[in-house]
N, C-alpha and C positions, 0 to 999 in steps of 0.2 A: 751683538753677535747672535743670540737667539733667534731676533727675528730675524735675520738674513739665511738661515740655516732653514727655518720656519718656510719663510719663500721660496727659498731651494726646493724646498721638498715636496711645496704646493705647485710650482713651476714640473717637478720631475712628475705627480700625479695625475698632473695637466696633461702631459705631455701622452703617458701614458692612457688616458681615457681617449684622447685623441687616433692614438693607433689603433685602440680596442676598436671604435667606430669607422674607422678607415675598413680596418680588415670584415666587421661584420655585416660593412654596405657590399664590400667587394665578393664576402662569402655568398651572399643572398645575391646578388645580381649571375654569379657562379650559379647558384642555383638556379634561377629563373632561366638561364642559356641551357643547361642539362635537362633540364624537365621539357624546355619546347624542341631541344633535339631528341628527347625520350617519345616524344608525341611524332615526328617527324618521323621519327626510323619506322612507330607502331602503324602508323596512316600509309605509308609505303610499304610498309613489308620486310620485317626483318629479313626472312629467307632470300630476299630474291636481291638486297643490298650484302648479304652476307657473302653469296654468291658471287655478285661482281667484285668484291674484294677481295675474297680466296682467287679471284683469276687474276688480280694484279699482284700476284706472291712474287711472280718470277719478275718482276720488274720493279721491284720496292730496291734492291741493292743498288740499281742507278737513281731512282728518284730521291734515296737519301743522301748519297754521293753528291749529287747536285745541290740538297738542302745545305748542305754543309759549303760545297763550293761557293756557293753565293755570300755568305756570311762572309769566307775568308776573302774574298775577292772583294767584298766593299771593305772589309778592315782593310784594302790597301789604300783608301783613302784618309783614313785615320794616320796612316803609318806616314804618307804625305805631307799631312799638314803639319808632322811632328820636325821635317826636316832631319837638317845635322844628326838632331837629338837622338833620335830612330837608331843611332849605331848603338847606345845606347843598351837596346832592347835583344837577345840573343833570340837565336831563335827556336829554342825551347821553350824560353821564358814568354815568347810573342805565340806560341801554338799554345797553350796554356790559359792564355788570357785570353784568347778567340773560344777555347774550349766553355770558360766561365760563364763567358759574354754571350756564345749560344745558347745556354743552359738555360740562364737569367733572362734573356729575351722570349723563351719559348715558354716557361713554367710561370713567371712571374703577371701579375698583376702589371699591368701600363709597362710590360713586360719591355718596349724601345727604349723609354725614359730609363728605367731602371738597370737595364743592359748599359745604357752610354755609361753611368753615372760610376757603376761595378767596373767598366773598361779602364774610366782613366782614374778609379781610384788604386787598380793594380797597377797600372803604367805611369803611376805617379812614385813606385818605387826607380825607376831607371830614368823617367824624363821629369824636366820641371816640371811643377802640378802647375803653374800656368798655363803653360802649353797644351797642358792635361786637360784645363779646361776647356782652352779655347777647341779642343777636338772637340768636345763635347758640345757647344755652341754651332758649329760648323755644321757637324753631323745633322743638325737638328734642321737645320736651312736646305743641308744635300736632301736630306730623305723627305722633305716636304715637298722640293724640286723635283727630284725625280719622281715619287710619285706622281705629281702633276703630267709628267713627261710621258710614265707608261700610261695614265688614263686618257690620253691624247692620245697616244699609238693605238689604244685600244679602241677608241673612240671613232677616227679612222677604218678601220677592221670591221664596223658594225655601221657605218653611215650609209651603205648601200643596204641592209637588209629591215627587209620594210615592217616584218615581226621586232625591232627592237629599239623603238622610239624611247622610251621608257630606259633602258641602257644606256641609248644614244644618251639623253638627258644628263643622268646620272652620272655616266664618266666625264662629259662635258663641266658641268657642274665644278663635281672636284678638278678636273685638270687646272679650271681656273683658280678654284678656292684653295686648292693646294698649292700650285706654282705663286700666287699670290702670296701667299704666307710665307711664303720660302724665303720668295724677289725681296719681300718687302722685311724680313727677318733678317737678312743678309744684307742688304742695304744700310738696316741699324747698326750692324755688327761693324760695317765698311766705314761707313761717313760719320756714325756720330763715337763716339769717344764713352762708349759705354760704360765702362768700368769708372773712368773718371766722373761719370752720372752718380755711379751708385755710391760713390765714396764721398763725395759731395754730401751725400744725404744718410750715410751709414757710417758711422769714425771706425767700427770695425773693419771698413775696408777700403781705411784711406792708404795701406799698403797694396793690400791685393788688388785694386780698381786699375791703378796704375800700370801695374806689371801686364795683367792681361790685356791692355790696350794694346803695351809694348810686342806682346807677344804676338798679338793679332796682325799688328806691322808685318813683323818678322816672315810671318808665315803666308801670308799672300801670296806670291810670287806660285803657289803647291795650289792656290784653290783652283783651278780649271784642272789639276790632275785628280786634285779630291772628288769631284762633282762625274768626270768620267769614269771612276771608279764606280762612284757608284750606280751609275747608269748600265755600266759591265755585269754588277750584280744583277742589277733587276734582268738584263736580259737573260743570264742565267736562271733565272727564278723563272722565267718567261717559260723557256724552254724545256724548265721541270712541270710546269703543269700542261706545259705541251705533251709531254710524255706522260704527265695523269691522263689526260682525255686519252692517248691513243692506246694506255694499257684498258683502259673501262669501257672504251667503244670502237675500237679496232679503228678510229680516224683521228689522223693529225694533218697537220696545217698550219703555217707558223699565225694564220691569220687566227686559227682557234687558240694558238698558244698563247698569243696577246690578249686575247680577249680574256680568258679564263682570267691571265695575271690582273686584267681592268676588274674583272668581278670580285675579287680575292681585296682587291686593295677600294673599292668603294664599299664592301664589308664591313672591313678593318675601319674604315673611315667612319661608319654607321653604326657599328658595334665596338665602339673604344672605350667604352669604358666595363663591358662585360671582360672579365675576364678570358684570354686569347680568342676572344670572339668566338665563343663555343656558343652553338645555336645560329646565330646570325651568319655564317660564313657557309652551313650547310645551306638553310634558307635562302640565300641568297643565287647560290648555285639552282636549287631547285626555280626557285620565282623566273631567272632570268636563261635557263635551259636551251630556250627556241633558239637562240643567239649561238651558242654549240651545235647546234643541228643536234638536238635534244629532247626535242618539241617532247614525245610520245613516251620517254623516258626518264620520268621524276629520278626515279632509285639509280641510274646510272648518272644524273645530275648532282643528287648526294654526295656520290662516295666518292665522286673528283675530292671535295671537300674532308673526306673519310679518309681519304688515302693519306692527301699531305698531312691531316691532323695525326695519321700513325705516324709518318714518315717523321712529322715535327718532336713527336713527344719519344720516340725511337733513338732519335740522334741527341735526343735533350740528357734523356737518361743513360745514354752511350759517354755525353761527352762528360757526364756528372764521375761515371766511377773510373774512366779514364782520367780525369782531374786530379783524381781521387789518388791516384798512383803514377802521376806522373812526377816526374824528378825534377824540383828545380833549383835554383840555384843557390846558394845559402847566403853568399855576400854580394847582393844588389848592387851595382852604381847608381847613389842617389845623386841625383842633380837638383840643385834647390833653390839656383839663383836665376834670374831670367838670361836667354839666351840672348847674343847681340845676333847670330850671326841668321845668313835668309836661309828659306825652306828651299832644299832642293827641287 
């Protein structure tokens, strides 16, 4: 008995040196992104980046409005793939969870993964946590998809202008290495019998293996509504940093709005593992400028970048103390067994 106890608590110290190391790569690469955005804002001019943000005051109430739309508007593809179950979810208790899910996506570390995982650990109180999961897997194929899809649109948008071969490259790039990861993530998930893999090789989840295969069945019939979903979002996002550029530089364009979104999401792709890609998402805006009709205007390339990251962390801490007092419901409908029935 001793030494199992003894193991346990070398196992729990384990465990814990491992987070300590997690958090203090994540703290330090946090710093490295603040200090090259520290050097960015000083090289450009604080005054004159300050300026073109205090002039997008009066348009921060729509640009957060949309931050926010976008998020709910792809949670309806979560709510898709839930099928039946989804009656399930009230919708208080489903504004609540999107509330969380924004929060933890925009504050956190590898802030997407961490988002899904908080989503269907809350919506594992109303739906089976299979299903819960299989969201979770889904989501992860949709958003590699789409992205692939906006850096294609975006790609498109810039193939005629002769300053942005360099762009051109780079959203080309990901649209393929994104949409590939997605296709081909999503294919595993379709054809091979996944769970029944990991259980095979894992006896802890020779129950669970099973079920989410099951569930996976189940819920097919919803993936082409899931994947439009979230395509809905991004064009929503699209059209929130359409409106960054034309609060910052008095010119919009849906061809500028895409592009921005392409810039924003080969950032994200280049800077993932910085914490919300602070540093790398301003830089990027500035480096690729010319492609906005920009050229001459570092500090107005910036604060495209400056705005959403208020906008982001604005609705982050909005949705944190509204969470915080929002009412829900005390006696949950848990569901625990796997569903038979298909996704609407």
């Amino acid at each position: 008995m001793g030494s199992v106890f003894k193991r346990g608590e070398l196992d729990e110290a384990g465990r814990r040196k491992a987070a300590l190391r997690r958090w203090f790569w994540r703290g330090l690469l946090l710093a490295v992104g603040l200090a090259a955005l520290g050097a960015m804002i000083r090289q450009l001019g604080w005054a004159q980046i300050a300026q073109v943000m205090v002039s997008t005051a009066r348009w921060l109430p729509l640009i957060c409005a949309l931050d926010l739309l976008w998020v709910f508007v792809e949670g309806g593809a979560v709510l898709s793939v839930y099928g039946r179950a989804r009656a399930g979810i009230s919708v208080s208790n489903w504004l609540f969870i999107t509330l969380v899910h924004y929060a933890t996506f925009m504050l956190f570390p590898l802030g997407r993964a961490a988002a899904e995982v908080t989503r269907a650990t809350l919506v594992g109180k109303y739906v089976d946590r299979y299903r819960a999961s299989v969201g979770v897997a889904l989501m992860q194929s949709f958003t590699l998809l789409t992205n692939g899809m906006v850096c294609g649109v975006a790609a498109a948008c810039v193939l005629l202008l002769p300053h942005s071969r360099i762009l051109l490259g780079a959203l080309a790039l990901n649209a393929v290495v994104l949409s590939g990861l997605g296709a081909a993530s999503y294919v595993v998930l379709r054809r091979v019998k996944v769970g029944g893999w990991f259980a095979k090789r894992f006896t802890k989840l020779t129950e669970i293996g099973p079920a989410f295969d099951a569930e996976l069945r189940a819920s097919r019939p919803s993936h082409k509504w899931a994947l439009a979903f979230c395509m809905c979002g991004r064009a929503i996002q699209a059209l929130q940093y359409g409106i960054i550029v034309f609060a910052v530089s008095d010119q919009f364009s849906f061809s500028r709005a895409w592009t921005a979104e392409g810039i924003q999401v080969v950032a994200r792709s280049a800077g993932d593992f910085i914490p919300n890609q602070v540093g790398v998402t301003e830089g990027a805006f500035v480096f690729f400028r010319e492609s906005l009709g920009l050229g001459a205007l570092p500090a107005v390339a910036m604060s495209i970048a400056l705005v959403a990251r208020v906008s982001n962390m604005t609705m982050a801490v909005l949705c944190i103390v509204i969470a915080q007092l929002w009412p829900r419901s005390k006696d949950p409908h848990v569901r625990s067994a796997p569903s038979e029935d298909g996704a609407d």
